[in-house]
PDB file of N, CA, C and O in Angstrom:
ATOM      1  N   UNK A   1      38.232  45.014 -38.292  1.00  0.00           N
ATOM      2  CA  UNK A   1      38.872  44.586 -37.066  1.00  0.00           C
ATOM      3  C   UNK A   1      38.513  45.564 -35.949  1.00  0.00           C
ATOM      4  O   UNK A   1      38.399  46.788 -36.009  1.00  0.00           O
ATOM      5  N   UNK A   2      38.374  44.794 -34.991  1.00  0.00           N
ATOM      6  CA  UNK A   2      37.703  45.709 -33.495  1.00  0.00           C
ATOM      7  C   UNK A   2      39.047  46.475 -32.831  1.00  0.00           C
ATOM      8  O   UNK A   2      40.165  46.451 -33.345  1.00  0.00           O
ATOM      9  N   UNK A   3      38.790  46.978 -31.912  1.00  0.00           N
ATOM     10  CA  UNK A   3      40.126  46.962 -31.277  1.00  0.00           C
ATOM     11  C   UNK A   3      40.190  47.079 -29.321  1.00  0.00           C
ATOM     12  O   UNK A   3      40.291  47.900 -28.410  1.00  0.00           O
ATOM     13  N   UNK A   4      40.059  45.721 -29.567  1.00  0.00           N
ATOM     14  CA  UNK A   4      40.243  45.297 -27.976  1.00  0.00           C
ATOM     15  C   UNK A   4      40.738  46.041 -27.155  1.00  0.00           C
ATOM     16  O   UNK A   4      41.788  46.671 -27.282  1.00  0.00           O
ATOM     17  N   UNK A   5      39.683  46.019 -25.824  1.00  0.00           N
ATOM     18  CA  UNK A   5      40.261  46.897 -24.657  1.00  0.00           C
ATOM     19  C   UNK A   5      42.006  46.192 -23.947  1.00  0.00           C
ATOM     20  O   UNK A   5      42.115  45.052 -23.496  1.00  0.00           O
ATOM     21  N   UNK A   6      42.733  46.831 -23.998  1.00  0.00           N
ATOM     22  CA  UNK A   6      43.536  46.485 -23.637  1.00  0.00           C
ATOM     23  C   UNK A   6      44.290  47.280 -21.914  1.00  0.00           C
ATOM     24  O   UNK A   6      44.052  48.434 -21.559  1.00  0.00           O
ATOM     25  N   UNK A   7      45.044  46.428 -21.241  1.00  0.00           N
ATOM     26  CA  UNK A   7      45.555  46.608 -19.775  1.00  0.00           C
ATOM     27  C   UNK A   7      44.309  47.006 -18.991  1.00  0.00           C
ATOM     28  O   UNK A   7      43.184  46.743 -19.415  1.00  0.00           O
ATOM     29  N   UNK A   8      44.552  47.723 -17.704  1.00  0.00           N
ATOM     30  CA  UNK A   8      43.981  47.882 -16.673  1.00  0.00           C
ATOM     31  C   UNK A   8      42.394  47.820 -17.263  1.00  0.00           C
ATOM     32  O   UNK A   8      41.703  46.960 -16.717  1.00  0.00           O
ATOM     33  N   UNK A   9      41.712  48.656 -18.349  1.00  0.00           N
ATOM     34  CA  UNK A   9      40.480  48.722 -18.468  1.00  0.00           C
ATOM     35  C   UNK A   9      39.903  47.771 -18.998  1.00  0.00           C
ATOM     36  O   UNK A   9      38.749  47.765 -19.429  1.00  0.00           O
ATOM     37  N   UNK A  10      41.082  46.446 -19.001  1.00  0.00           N
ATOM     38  CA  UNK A  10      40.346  45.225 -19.878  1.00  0.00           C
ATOM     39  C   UNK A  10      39.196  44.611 -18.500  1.00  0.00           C
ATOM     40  O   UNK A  10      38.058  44.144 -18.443  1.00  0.00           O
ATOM     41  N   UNK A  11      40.295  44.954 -17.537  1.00  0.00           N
ATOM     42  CA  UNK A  11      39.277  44.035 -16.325  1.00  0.00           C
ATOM     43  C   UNK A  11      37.871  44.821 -15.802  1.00  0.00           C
ATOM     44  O   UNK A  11      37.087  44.240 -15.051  1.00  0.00           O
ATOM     45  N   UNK A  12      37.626  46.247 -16.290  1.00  0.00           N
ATOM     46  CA  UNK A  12      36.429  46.892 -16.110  1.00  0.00           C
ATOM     47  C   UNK A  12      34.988  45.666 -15.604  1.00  0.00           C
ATOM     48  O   UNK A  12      34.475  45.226 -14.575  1.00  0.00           O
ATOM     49  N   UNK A  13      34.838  45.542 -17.152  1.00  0.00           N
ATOM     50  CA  UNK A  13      33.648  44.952 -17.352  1.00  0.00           C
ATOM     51  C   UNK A  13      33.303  43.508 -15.993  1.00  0.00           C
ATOM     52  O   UNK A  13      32.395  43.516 -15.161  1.00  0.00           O
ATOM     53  N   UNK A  14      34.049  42.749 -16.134  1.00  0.00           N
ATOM     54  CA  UNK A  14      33.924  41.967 -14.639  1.00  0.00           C
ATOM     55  C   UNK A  14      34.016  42.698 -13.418  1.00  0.00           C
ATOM     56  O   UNK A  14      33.209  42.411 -12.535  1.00  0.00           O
ATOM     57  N   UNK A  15      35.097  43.848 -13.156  1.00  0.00           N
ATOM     58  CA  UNK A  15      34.595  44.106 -11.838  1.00  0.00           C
ATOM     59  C   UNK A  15      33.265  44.690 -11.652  1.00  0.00           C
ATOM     60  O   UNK A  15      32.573  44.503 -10.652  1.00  0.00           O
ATOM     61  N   UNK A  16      32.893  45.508 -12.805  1.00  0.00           N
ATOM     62  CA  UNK A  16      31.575  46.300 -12.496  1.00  0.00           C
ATOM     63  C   UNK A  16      30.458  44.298 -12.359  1.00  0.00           C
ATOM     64  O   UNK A  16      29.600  44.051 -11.512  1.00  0.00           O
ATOM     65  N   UNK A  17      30.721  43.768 -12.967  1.00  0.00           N
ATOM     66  CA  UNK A  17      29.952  42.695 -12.893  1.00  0.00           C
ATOM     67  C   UNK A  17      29.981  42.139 -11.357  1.00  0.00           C
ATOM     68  O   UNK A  17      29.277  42.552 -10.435  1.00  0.00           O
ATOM     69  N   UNK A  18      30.549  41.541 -11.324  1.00  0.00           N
ATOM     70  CA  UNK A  18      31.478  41.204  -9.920  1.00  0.00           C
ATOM     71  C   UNK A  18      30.927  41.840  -8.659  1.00  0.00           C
ATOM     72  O   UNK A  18      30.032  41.299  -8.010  1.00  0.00           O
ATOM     73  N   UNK A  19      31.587  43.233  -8.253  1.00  0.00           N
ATOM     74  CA  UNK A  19      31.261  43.833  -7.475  1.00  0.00           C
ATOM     75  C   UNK A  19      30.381  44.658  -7.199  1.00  0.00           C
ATOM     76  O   UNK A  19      30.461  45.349  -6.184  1.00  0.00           O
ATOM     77  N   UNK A  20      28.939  44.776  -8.422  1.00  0.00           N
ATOM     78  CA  UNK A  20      28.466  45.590  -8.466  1.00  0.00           C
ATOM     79  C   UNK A  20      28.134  47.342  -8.208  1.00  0.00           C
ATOM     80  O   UNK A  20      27.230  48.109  -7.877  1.00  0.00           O
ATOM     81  N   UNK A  21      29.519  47.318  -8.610  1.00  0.00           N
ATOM     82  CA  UNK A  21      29.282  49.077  -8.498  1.00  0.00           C
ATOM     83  C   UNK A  21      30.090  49.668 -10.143  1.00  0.00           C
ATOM     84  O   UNK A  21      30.685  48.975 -10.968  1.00  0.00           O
ATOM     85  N   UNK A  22      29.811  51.204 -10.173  1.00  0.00           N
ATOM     86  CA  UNK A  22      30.224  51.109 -11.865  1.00  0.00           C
ATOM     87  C   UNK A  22      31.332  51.196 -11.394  1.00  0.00           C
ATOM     88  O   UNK A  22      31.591  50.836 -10.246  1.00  0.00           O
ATOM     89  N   UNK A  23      32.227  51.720 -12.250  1.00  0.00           N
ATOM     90  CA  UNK A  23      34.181  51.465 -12.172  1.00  0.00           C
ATOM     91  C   UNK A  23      34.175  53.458 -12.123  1.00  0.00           C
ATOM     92  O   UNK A  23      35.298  53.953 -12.210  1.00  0.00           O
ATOM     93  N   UNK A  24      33.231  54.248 -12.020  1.00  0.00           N
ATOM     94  CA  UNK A  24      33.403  55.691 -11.614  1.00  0.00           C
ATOM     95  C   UNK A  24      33.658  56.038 -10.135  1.00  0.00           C
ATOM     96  O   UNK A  24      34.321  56.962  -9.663  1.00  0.00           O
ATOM     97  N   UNK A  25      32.730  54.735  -9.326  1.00  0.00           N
ATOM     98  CA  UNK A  25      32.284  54.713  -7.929  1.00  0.00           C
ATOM     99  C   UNK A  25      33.483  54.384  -7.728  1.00  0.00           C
ATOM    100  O   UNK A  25      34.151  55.152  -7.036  1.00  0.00           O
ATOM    101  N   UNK A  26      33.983  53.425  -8.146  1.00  0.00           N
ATOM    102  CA  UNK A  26      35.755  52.773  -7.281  1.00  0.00           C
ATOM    103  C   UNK A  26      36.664  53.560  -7.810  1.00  0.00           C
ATOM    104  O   UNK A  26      37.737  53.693  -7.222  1.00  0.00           O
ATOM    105  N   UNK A  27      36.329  54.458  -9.424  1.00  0.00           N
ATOM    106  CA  UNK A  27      37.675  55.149  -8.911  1.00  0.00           C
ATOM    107  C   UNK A  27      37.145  56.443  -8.046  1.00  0.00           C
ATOM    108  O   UNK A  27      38.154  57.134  -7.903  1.00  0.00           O
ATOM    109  N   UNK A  28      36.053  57.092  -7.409  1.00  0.00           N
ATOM    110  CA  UNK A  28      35.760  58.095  -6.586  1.00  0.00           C
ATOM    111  C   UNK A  28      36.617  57.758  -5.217  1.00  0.00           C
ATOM    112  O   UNK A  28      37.501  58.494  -4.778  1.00  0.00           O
ATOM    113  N   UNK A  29      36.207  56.540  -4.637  1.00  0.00           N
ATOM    114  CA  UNK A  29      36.961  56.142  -3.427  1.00  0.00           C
ATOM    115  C   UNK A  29      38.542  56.306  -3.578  1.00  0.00           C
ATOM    116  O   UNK A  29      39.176  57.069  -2.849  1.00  0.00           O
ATOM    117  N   UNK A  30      39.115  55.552  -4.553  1.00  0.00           N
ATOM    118  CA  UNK A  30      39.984  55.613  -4.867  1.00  0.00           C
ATOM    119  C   UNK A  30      40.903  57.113  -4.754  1.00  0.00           C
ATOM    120  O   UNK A  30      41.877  57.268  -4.018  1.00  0.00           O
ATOM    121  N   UNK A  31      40.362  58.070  -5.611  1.00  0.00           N
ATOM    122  CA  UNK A  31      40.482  59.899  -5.340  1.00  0.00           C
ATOM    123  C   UNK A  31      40.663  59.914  -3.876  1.00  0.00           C
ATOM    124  O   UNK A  31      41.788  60.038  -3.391  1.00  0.00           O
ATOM    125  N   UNK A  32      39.544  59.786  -3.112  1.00  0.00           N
ATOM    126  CA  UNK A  32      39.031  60.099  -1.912  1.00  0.00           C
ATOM    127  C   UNK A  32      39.533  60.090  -1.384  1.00  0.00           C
ATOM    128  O   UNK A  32      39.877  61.064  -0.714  1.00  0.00           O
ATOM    129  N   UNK A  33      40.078  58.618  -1.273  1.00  0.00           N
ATOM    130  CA  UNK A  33      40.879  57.565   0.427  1.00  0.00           C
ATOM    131  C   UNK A  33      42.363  58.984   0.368  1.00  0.00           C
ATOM    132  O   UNK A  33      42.873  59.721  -0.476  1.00  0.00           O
ATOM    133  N   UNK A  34      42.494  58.714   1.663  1.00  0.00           N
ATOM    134  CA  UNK A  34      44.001  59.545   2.131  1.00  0.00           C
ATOM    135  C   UNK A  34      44.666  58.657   1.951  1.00  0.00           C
ATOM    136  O   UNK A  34      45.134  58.536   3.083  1.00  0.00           O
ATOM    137  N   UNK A  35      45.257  57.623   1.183  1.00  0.00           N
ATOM    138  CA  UNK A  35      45.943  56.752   1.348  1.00  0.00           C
ATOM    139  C   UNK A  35      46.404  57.325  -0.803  1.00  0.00           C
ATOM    140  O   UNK A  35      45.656  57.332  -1.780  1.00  0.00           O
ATOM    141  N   UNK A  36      47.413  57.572  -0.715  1.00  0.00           N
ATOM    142  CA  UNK A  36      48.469  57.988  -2.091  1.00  0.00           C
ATOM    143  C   UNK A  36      49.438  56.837  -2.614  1.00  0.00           C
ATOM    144  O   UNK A  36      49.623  56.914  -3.829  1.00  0.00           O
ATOM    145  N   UNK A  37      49.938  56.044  -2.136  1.00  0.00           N
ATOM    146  CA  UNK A  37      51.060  54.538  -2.919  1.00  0.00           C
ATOM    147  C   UNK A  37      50.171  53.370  -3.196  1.00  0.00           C
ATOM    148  O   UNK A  37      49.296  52.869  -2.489  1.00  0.00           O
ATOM    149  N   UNK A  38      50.662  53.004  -4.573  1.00  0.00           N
ATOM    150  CA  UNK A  38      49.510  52.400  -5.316  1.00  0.00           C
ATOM    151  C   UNK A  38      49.120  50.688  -4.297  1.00  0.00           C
ATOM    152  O   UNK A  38      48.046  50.125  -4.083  1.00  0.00           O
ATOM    153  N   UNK A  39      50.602  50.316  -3.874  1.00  0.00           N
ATOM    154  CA  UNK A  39      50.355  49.103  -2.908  1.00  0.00           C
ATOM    155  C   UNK A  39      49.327  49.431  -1.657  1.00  0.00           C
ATOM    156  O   UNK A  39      49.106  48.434  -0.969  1.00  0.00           O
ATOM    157  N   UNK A  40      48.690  50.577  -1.250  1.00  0.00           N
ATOM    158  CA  UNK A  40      48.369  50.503   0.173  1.00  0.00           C
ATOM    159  C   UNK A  40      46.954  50.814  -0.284  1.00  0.00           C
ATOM    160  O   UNK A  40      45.982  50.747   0.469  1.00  0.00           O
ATOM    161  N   UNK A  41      46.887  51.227  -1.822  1.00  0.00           N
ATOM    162  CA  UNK A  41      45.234  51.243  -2.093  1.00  0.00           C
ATOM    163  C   UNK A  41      44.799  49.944  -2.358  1.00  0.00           C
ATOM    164  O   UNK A  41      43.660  49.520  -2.164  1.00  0.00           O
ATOM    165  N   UNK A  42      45.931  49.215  -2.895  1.00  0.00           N
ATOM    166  CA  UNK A  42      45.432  48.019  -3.460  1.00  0.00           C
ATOM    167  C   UNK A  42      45.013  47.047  -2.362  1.00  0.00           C
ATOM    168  O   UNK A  42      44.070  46.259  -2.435  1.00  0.00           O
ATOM    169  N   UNK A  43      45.816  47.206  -1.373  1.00  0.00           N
ATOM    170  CA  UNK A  43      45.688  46.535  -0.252  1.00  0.00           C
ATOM    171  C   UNK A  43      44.311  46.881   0.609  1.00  0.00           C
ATOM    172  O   UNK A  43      43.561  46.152   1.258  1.00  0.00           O
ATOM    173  N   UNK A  44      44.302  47.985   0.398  1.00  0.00           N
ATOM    174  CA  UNK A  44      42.897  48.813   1.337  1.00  0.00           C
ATOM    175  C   UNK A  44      41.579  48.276   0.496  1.00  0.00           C
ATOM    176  O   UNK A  44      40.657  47.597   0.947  1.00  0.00           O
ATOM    177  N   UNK A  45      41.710  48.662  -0.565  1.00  0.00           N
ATOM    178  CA  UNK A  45      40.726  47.678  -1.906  1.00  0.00           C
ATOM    179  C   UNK A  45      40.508  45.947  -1.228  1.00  0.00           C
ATOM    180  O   UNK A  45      39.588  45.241  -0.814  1.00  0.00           O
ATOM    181  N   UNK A  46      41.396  45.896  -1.357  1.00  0.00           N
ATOM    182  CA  UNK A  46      41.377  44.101  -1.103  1.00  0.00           C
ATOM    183  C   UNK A  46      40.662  43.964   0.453  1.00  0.00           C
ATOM    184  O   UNK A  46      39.938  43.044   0.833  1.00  0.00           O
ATOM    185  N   UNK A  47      41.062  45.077   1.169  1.00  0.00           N
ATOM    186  CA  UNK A  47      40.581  44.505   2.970  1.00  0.00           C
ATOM    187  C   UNK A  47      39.272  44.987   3.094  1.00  0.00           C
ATOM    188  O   UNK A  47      38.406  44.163   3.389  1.00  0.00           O
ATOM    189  N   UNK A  48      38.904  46.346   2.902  1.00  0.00           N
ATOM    190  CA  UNK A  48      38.021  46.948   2.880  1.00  0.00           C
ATOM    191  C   UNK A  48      36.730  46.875   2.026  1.00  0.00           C
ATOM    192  O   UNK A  48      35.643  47.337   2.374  1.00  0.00           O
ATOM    193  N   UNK A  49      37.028  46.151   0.712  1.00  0.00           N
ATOM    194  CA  UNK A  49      35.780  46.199   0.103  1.00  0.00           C
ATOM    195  C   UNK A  49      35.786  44.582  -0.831  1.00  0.00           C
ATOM    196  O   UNK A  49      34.952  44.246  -1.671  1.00  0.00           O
ATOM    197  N   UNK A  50      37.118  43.699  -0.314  1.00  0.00           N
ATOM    198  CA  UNK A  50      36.475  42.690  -1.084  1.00  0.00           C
ATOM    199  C   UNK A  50      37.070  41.877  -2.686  1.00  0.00           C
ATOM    200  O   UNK A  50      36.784  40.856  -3.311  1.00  0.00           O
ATOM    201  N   UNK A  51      37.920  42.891  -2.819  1.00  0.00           N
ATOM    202  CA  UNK A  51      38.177  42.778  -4.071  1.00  0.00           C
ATOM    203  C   UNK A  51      39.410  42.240  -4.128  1.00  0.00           C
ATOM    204  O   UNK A  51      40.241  42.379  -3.230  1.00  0.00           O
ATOM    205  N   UNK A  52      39.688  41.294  -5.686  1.00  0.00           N
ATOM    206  CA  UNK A  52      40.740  40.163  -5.617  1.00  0.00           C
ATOM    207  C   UNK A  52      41.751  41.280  -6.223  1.00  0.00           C
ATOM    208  O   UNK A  52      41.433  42.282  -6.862  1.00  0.00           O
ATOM    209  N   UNK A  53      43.391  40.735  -5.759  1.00  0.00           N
ATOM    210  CA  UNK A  53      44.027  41.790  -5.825  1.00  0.00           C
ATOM    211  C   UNK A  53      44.258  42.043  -7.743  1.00  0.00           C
ATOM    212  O   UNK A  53      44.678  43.165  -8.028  1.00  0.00           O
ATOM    213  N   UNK A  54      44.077  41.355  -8.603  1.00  0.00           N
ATOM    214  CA  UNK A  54      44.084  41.886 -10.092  1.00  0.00           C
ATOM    215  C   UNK A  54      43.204  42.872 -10.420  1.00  0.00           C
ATOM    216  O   UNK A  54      43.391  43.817 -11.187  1.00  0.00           O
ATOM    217  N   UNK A  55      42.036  42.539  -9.665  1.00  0.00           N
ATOM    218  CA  UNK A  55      41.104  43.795  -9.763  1.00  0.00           C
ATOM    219  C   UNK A  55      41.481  44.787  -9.286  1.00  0.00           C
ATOM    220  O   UNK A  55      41.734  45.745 -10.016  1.00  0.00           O
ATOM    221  N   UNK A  56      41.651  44.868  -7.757  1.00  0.00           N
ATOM    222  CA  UNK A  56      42.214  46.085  -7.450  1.00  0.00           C
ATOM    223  C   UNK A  56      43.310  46.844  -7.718  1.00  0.00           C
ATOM    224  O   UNK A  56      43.296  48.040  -7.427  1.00  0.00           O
ATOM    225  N   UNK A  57      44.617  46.147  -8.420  1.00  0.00           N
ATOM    226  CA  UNK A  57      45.959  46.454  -8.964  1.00  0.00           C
ATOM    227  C   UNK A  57      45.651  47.590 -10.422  1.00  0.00           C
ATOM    228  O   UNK A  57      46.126  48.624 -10.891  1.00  0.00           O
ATOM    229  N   UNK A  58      44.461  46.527 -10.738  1.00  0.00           N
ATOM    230  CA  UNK A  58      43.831  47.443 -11.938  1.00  0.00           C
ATOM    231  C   UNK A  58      43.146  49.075 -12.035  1.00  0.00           C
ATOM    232  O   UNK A  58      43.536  50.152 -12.486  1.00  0.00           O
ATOM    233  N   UNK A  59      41.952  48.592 -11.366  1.00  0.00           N
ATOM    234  CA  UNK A  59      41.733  49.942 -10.555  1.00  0.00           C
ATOM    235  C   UNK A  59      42.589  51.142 -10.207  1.00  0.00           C
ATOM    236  O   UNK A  59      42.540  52.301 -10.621  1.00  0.00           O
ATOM    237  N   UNK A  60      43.316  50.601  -9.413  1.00  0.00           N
ATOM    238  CA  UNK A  60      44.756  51.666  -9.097  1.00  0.00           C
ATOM    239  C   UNK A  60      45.247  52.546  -9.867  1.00  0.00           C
ATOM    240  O   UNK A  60      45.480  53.754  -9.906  1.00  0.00           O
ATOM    241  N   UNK A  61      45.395  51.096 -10.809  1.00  0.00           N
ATOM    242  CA  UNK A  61      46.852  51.560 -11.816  1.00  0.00           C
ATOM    243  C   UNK A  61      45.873  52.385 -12.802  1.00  0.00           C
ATOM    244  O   UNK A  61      46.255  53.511 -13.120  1.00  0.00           O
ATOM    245  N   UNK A  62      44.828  51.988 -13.234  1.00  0.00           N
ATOM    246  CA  UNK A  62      44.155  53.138 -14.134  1.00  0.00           C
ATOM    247  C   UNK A  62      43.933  54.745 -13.351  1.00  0.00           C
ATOM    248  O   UNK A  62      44.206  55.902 -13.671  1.00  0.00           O
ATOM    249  N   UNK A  63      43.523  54.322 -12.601  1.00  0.00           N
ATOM    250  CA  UNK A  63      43.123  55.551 -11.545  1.00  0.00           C
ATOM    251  C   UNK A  63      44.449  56.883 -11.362  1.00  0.00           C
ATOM    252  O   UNK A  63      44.373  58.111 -11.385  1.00  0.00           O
ATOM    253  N   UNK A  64      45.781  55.784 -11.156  1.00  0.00           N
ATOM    254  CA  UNK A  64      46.689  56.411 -10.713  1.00  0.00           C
ATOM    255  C   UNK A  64      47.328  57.487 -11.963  1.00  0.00           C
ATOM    256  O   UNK A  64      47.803  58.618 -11.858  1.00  0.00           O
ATOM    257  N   UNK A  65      47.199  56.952 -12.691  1.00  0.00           N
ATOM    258  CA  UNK A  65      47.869  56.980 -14.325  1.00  0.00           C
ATOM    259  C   UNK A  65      46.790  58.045 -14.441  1.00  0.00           C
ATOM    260  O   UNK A  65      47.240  59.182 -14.295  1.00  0.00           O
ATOM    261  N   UNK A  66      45.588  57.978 -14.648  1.00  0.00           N
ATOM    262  CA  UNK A  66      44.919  59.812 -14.832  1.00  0.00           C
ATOM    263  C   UNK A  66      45.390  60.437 -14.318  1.00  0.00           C
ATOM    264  O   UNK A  66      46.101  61.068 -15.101  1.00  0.00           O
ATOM    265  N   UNK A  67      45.569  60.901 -12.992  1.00  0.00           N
ATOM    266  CA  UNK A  67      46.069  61.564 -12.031  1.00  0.00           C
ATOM    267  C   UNK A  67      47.303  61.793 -12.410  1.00  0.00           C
ATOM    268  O   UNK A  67      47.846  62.830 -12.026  1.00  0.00           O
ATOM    269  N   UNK A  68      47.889  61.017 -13.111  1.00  0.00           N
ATOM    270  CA  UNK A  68      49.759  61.749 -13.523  1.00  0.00           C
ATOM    271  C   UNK A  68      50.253  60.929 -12.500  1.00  0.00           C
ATOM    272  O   UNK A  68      51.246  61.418 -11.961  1.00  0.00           O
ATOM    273  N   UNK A  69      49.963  60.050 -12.135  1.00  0.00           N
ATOM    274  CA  UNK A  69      50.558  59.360 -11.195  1.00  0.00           C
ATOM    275  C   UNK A  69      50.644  59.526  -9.603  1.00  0.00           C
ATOM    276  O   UNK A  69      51.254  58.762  -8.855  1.00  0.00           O
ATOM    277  N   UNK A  70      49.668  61.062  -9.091  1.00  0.00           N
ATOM    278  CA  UNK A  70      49.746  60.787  -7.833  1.00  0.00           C
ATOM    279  C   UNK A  70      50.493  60.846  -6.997  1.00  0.00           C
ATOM    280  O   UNK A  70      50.187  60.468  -5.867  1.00  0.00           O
TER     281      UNK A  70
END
C-alpha cells in the first residue's frame, strides 16, 4: 500500500502543472511578500498571480504551517 499525499501538498502537483512554476518559487514569494495573515496572501495569490483560491489557500496553509505559523 502507497501512502497518498494528503492536505495542502495533495494540490502540489497541479499547481506546479497549472501555473508553471515549481511549488519552492510560490512558497519563496510567499516568505517574501510583507503581507503575514493567511487571507491577504491568499487573496494577493489570487489577484496578483492568477491563481484559483484552493490553490492558493493551499500554498498558504503549507507555507504558513513551516513557519510555525507566522
Amino acid at each position: 500500500m502507497t501512502d497518498a499525499v494528503k492536505g495542502p501538498a495533495s494540490y502540489f502537483p497541479s499547481i506546479e502543472k497549472k501555473y508553471g512554476r515549481p511549488i519552492a518559487e510560490w512558497k519563496d514569494l510567499i516568505r517574501t511578500s510583507p503581507l503575514t495573515k493567511h487571507m491577504e496572501l491568499v487573496n494577493w495569490l489570487k489577484a496578483e498571480h492568477g491563481l484559483g483560491h484552493g490553490h492558493a489557500n493551499a500554498l498558504v496553509a503549507h507555507t504558513l504551517a513551516e513557519a510555525g505559523g507566522k
